[in-house]
FIGU-660175 format. One record per residue (C-alpha): z, x, y; residue in three letters. Coordinates in steps of 0.05 Angstrom, whole numbers, plus 5000, padded with zeros to 4 digits. Each point is the difference from the previous one (the first is absolute). Layout:
ZXYALA...
This chain:
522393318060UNK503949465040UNK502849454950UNK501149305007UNK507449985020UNK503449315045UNK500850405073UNK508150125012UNK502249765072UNK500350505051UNK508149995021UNK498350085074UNK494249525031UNK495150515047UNK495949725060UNK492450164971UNK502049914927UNK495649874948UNK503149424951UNK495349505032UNK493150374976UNK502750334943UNK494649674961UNK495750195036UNK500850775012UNK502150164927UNK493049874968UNK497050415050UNK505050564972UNK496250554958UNK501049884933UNK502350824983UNK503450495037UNK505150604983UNK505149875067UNK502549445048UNK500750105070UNK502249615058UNK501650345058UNK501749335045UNK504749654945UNK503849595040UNK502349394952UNK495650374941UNK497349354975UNK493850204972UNK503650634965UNK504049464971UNK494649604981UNK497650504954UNK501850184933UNK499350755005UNK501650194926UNK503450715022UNK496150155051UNK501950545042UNK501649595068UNK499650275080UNK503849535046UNK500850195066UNK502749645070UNK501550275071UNK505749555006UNK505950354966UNK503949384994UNK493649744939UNK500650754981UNK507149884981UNK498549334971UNK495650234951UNK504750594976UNK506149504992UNK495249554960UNK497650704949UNK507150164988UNK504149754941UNK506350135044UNK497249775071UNK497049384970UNK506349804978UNK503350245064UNK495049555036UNK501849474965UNK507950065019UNK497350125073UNK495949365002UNK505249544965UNK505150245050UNK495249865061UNK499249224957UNK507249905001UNK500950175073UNK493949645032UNK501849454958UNK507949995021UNK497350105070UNK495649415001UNK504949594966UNK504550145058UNK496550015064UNK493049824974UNK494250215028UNK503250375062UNK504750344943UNK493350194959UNK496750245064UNK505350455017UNK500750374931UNK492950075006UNK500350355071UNK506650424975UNK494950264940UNK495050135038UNK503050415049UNK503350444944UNK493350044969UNK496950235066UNK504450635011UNK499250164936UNK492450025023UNK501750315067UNK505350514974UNK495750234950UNK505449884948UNK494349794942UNK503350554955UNK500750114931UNK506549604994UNK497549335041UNK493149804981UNK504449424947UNK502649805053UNK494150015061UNK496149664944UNK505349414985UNK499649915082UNK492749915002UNK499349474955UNK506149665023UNK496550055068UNK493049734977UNK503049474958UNK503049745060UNK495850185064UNK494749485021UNK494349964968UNK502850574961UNK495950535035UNK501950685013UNK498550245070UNK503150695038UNK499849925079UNK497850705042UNK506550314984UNK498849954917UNK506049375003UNK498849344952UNK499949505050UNK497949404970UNK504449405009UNK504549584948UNK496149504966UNK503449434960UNK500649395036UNK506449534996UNK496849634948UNK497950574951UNK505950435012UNK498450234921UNK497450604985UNK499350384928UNK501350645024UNK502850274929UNK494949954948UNK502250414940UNK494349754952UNK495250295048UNK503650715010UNK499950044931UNK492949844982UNK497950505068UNK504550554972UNK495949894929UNK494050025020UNK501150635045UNK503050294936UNK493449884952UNK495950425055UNK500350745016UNK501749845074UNK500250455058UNK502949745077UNK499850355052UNK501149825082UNK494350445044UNK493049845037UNK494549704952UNK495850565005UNK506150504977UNK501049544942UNK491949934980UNK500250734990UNK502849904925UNK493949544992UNK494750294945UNK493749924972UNK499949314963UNK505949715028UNK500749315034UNK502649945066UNK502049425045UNK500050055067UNK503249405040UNK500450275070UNK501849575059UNK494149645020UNK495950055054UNK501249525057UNK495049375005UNK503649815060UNK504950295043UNK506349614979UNK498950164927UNK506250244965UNK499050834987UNK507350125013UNK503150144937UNK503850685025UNK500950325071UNK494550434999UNK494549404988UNK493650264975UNK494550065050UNK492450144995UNK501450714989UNK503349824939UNK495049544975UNK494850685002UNK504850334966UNK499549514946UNK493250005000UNK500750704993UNK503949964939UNK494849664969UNK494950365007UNK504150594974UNK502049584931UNK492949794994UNK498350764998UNK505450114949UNK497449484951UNK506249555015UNK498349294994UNK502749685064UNK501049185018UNK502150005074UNK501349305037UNK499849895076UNK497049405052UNK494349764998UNK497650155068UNK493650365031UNK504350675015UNK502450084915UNK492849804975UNK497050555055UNK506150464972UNK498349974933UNK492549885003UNK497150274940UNK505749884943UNK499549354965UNK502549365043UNK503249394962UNK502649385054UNK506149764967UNK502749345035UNK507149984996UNK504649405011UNK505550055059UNK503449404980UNK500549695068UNK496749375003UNK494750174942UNK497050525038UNK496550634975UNK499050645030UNK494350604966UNK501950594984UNK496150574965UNK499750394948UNK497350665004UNK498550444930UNK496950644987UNK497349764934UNK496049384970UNK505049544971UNK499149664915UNK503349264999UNK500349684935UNK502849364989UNK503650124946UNK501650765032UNK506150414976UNK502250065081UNK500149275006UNK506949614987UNK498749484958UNK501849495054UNK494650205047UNK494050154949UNK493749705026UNK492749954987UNK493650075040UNK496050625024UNK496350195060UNK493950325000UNK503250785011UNK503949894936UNK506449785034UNK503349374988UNK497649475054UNK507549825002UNK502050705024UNK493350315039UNK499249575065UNK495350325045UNK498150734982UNK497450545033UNK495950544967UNK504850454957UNK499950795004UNK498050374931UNK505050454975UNK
């Protein structure tokens, strides 16, 4: 059963993360399930929203560099050694800034990133590096604009320095929140790993929760997909879709998010639909997303899976908080 527990941080901010609806998605959670899976990790924030209690735990990412994150962070020894990293990379930005300010920030940032992008392109993610690869890539999102990750064609970071002259301060060395990560991890059974979702669903089994976070689907053609070289196009989406179906025949129980557009609710016609609008903080606006499950959610308002700073009241008619349903489509029986 998911306990109430305050969500930890996520070290490394993810284009498509979840903090914003957190509130939103965790109610929607089953309340019981043997394993956690989440194939598309990225930042991990709703792993880390979770209070597990020893739950045997599936993380999995393409991108080696949050593979290697996420293995310095379960280590007693690489924890600490990410810790040394990122004070070292503090010290230097800082002395940089101090000295040629933003140009001298800028060009640290381009020397890391170019170091960090042969490790990519050599290949040299190896057993002795990923403290290392893993210290660069939240160096690099701490100070890239808009902190986003992005990999060109050619699998290279190529997003741009961010600070501006008059915010030239950046907390790139957090201890507290290495720490509290490295905790966490330790309390859970975890297992990382860096291949294809549907490699990694294979450990999925009957009962077990999984959450899929895929790119999303395109509502318009400048929509940002590109989170590694090899994008994810519409054959991937199937695939995903694919999955699903699969895990639903396995008695996993599944929550998978994507865009709401007339393509996804075609895609997925049939499983349960939940429009969940989502804040983009730009100018107030909100986008929809939605929220896809294999299963017919319980919401309490007073539920165990609820931190105690987002516990709400009000039901819909389905039995779903009106807080967390939306729109819904009908639901497939298991």
């Amino acid at each position: 059963m998911i306990e109430e527990r305050r969500p930890i941080r996520p070290i490394v901010t993810w284009v498509g993360g979840k903090v914003r609806v957190l509130d939103r998605l965790l109610p929607l959670m089953p309340r019981t399930f043997s394993a956690y899976h989440e194939p598309f990790c990225g930042s991990a924030s709703a792993f880390l929203a979770m209070n597990l209690s020893g739950k045997r735990v599936f993380l999995n990412d393409s991108n080696a560099a949050v593979y290697a994150l996420f293995r310095s962070l379960k280590s007693v020894a690489d924890a600490r050694a990410l810790n040394t990293h990122l004070a070292r990379y503090q010290k230097q930005y800082d002395a940089a800034c101090k000295v040629g300010g933003r140009e001298g920030g800028r060009q640290m940032y381009e020397a890391v990133r170019e170091v960090f992008n042969r490790a990519k392109r050599d290949n040299a993610i190896t057993d002795t590096s990923p403290v290392k690869l893993a210290a660069a890539l939240v160096f690099l999102n701490r100070t890239a604009y808009g902190s986003v990750y992005r990999e060109n064609a050619e699998g290279s970071m190529n997003v741009t320095y961010g600070p501006s002259h008059q915010r030239l301060t950046v907390a790139i060395h957090r201890p507290h929140l290495v720490d509290a990560l490295h905790a966490y991890m330790a309390r859970n059974d975890m297992r990382l790993s860096c291949k294809d979702f549907s490699a990694a669903l294979r450990a999925a089994r009957r009962d077990d929760f999984v959450f899929m976070d895929p790119p999303y689907w395109p509502v318009h053609t400048r929509q940002f997909t590109s989170y590694q070289s090899h994008g994810f196009a519409e054959e991937a989406q199937l695939r995903v879709r694919q999955a699903l179906d699969e895990l639903t025949q396995k008695g996993c129980h599944v929550m998978l998010l994507n865009s709401d557009s007339p393509q996804v609710r075609s895609l997925y016609r049939g499983y349960k639909l939940t429009r969940l609008p989502v804040p983009t903080g730009i100018a107030g606006r909100t986008r929809h997303d939605l929220v896809i499950l294999n299963y017919s959610p319980s919401c309490k308002s007073q539920g165990s899976q609820t931190p105690a700073s987002t516990a709400h009241t009000g039901r819909a008619a389905t039995g779903a908080c009106q807080r967390c349903s939306g729109t819904q489509g009908a639901g497939r029986r298991l």
